[in-house]
C-alpha positions, 0 to 999 in steps of 0.5 A: 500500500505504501508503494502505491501512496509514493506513486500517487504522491509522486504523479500529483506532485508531476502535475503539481509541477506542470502547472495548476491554472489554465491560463498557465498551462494554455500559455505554455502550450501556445509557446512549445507549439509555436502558435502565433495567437491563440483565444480559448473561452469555456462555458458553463450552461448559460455563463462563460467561465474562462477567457485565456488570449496569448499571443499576436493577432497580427505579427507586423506590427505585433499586436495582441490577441484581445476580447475583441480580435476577429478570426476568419473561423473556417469550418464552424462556420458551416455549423452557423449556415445550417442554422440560417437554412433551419431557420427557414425549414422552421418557417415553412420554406420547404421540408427537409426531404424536399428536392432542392432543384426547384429552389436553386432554378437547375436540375441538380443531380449526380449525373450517375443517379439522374433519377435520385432527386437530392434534397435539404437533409442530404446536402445539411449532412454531407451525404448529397454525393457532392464533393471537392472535385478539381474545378472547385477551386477555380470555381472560388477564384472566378467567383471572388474575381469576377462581377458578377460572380458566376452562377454556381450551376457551372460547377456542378452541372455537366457541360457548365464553364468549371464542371469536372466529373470528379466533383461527383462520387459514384455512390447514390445520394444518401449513402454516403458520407462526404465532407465537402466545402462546395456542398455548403456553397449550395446550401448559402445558394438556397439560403438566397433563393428562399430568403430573396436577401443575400446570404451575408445581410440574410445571416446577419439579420436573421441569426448573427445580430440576434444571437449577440454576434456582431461578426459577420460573412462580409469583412465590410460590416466589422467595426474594427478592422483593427481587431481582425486576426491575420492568418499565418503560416510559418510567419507568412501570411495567408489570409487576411492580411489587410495591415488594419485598413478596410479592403475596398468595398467590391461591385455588388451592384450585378449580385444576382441573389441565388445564383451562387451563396459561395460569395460570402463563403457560407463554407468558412467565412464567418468572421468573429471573435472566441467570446462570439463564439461562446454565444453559440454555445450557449445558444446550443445549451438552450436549445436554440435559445440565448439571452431570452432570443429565440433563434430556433425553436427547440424541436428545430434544434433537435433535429439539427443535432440528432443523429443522420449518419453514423459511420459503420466501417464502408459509409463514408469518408470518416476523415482519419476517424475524426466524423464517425457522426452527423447531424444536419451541419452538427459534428457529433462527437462520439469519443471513440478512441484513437478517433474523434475525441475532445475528452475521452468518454465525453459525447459532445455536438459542435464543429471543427475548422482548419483554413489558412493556418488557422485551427478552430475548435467549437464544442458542447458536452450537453450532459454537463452544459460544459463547452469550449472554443479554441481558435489559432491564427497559426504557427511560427517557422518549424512548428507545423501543426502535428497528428495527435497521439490519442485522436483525430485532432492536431496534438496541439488541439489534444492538448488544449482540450486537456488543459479545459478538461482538467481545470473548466469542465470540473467546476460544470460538472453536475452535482447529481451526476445520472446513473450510468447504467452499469455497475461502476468499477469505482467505490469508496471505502471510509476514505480509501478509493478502490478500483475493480476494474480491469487493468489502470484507471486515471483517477481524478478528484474534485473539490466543493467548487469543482476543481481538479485537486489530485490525480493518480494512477490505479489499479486493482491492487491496493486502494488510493488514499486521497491527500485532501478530505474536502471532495465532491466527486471522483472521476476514474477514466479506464484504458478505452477512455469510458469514465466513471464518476462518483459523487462522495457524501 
């Protein structure tokens, strides 16, 4: 017994020596990954728990990550366009089983299924068949170049001016899962037609202002130009590099409203800051609500985030096991290991983004209300971003989640904590802690406000003798990263 008391007494003092608060432990991974600039914001339910920003929102002149530094966001963004396209489900525009060919005005069809009619819900989640073919790129550059832009019809039509057959998979749609960015350009496009507003003023209006977020699609509506971030790689910018001068304001006046949503990139292109960012976690928290303003109504939601695909081995592109799930525009996170984890054990609903240099991170965990945002500008010369060791993700996204897992998400961990359905492995006898299940656990121990005091190492041997008596719950987490928690007297 005393062999095992010295080794948790020797792994807590490790941790001890690694760091005890979370702007402490961010900071030191931004400086040994060689991020530029970094925000991170925590939630609670309804409350933001934790604000860390580190770093330059822009290198030349160095200037600081702040409260109000805006990011292009990349991909999460899709998760904001699926809820402006909700919204108008939730008005009566169409169902979601509706063919989307009459609203866009062409035939819109896989050219190998022409009698398979593609609809709202395949598009929303990823499984219409459309995917990043070769003239999607091109595509984008004629769209942002030219006024104006072309009708997106030439990219996924045959014969149309960018149309490569490869923009098409050969499965049927709703077979498969395929993430595609040119998929959300039909989504901002029906956003147009069912709306008749741009998709810029239509998401501005309907679902960014009223949610708390003044960001927006068009770089013109931000207040200060100052404040956005430019993207980097290895120092060079790549993105948004506009010194703090507003851009000129480009020829809208022959925009054709629905002909192609990719303008205002619907895909990525939401810029806005970590705290708006928040917004729409607490949004998720309330079920469509935030501050007392319905944006979507409850049952909306749920459907937004309940489950329309499920990865089960031949059904898609999983993406190094990173999507094993999909809602419509929601990432279900379903924590298998080695796959798709934020926290081990933990199921979550967000979205994840990587653009220009830049990683984004949005997610909720709605059995506790605990969320996070994490957002990078990029990295310096020899810090490229690298695999992660226990997951899908970028090490350096493992390793924030695990810094707001051991010091945010303990203090919104539930008093009442449900019965999980199974006989726990974790039992307390008096003050000893003991572990029955089979081989080493990770065990964790909580204070009455939540924070992560100790952490150890068991097995079945002996039991573990906490060094602090004033604790609220213990959580042991087994080698396939299922947890256990146990709520002390």
């Amino acid at each position: 017994m005393i062999k095992h008391l010295l080794a948790a007494l020797l792994s807590l003092a490790t941790w001890l020596a690694q760091g005890q608060t979370l702007p402490m432990d961010l900071m030191a991974i931004a400086t040994q990954r060689g991020l530029i600039g970094m925000s991170v914001v925590a939630t609670c339910g309804d409350q933001v728990t934790d604000v860390v920003h580190h770093g330059s929102r822009r290198l030349s002149p160095a200037l600081p990550v702040t409260d109000d530094t805006r990011f292009r966001i990349a991909s999460i963004s899709k998760l904001v366009t699926a809820m402006g396209l909700m919204k108008l489900h939730e008005q009566g525009a169409f169902s979601l089983d509706d063919d989307v060919s009459p609203a866009l005005g062409f035939t819109f069809r896989n050219p190998s299924h022409p009698n398979t009619p593609i609809t709202y819900r395949m598009l929303l989640s990823h499984r219409a068949s459309l995917q990043d073919g070769t003239g999607y790129a091109n595509f984008l550059t004629a769209t942002y170049n030219n006024a104006p832009p072309p009708p997106i019809s030439q990219l996924v039509v045959p014969g149309g001016s960018w149309y490569t057959a490869n923009m098409w998979r050969t499965e049927a749609p709703g077979s498969y899962f395929t993430y595609s960015n040119a998929t959300y350009g039909i989504v901002g496009t029906l956003i147009e037609a069912h709306s008749g507003q741009r998709f810029d003023a239509y998401m501005r209006q309907h679902i960014l202002l009223p949610m708390g977020i003044e960001g927006s699609f068009n770089i013109q509506d931000l207040d200060d130009i100052g404040q956005l971030a430019t993207l980097y790689r290895n120092n060079i910018a790549q993105a948004d590099n506009f010194g703090g001068v507003m851009p000129p304001a480009p020829n809208l006046s022959g925009y054709i409203i629905g002909s192609n949503g990719l303008y205002f990139a619907p895909q990525g292109g939401l810029r806005c800051s970590a705290l708006e960012l928040a917004q729409v976690l607490r949004l998720m928290h309330g079920e469509g609500t935030v501050d007392g303003v319905t944006i979507l109504q409850p049952g909306t939601y749920a459907t937004m985030v309940a489950n329309e695909w499920q990865w089960n081995g031949t059904n898609g592109d999983n993406y190094y096991g990173l999507f094993r799930s999909w809602g419509l525009g929601a990432h279900r996170i379903t924590a298998t290991p080695g796959g798709d984890v934020v926290l081990p054990g933990i199921l979550m609903l967000g979205h994840a983004g990587e653009a220009y240099g830049l990683i984004s991170d949005l997610y909720l965990e709605p059995a506790t209300g605990f969320g996070l945002v994490f957002i990078t500008n990029g990295y310096t010369p020899g810090n490229n971003y690298t695999f992660g060791v226990n997951s899908a993700f970028y090490r350096v996204e493992e390793e924030v989640f695990a810094a707001l897992g051991t010091h945010a998400r303990p203090a919104c961990l539930s008093t009442d904590i449900p019965d999980a359905g199974w006989t726990s492995p974790l039992r307390t006898r008096g003050r000893l802690v003991e572990w029955a299940g089979e081989g080493l656990a990770t065990l964790e121990a909580f204070d009455a406000t939540g924070r992560l005091v100790e952490r150890a190492t068991l097995n079945d041997e002996a039991p573990w003798l906490p060094g602090t008596n004033n604790l609220l719950l213990l959580r042991a987490t087994d080698a396939s990263g299922r947890t256990y928690h146990l709520k002390l007297p």
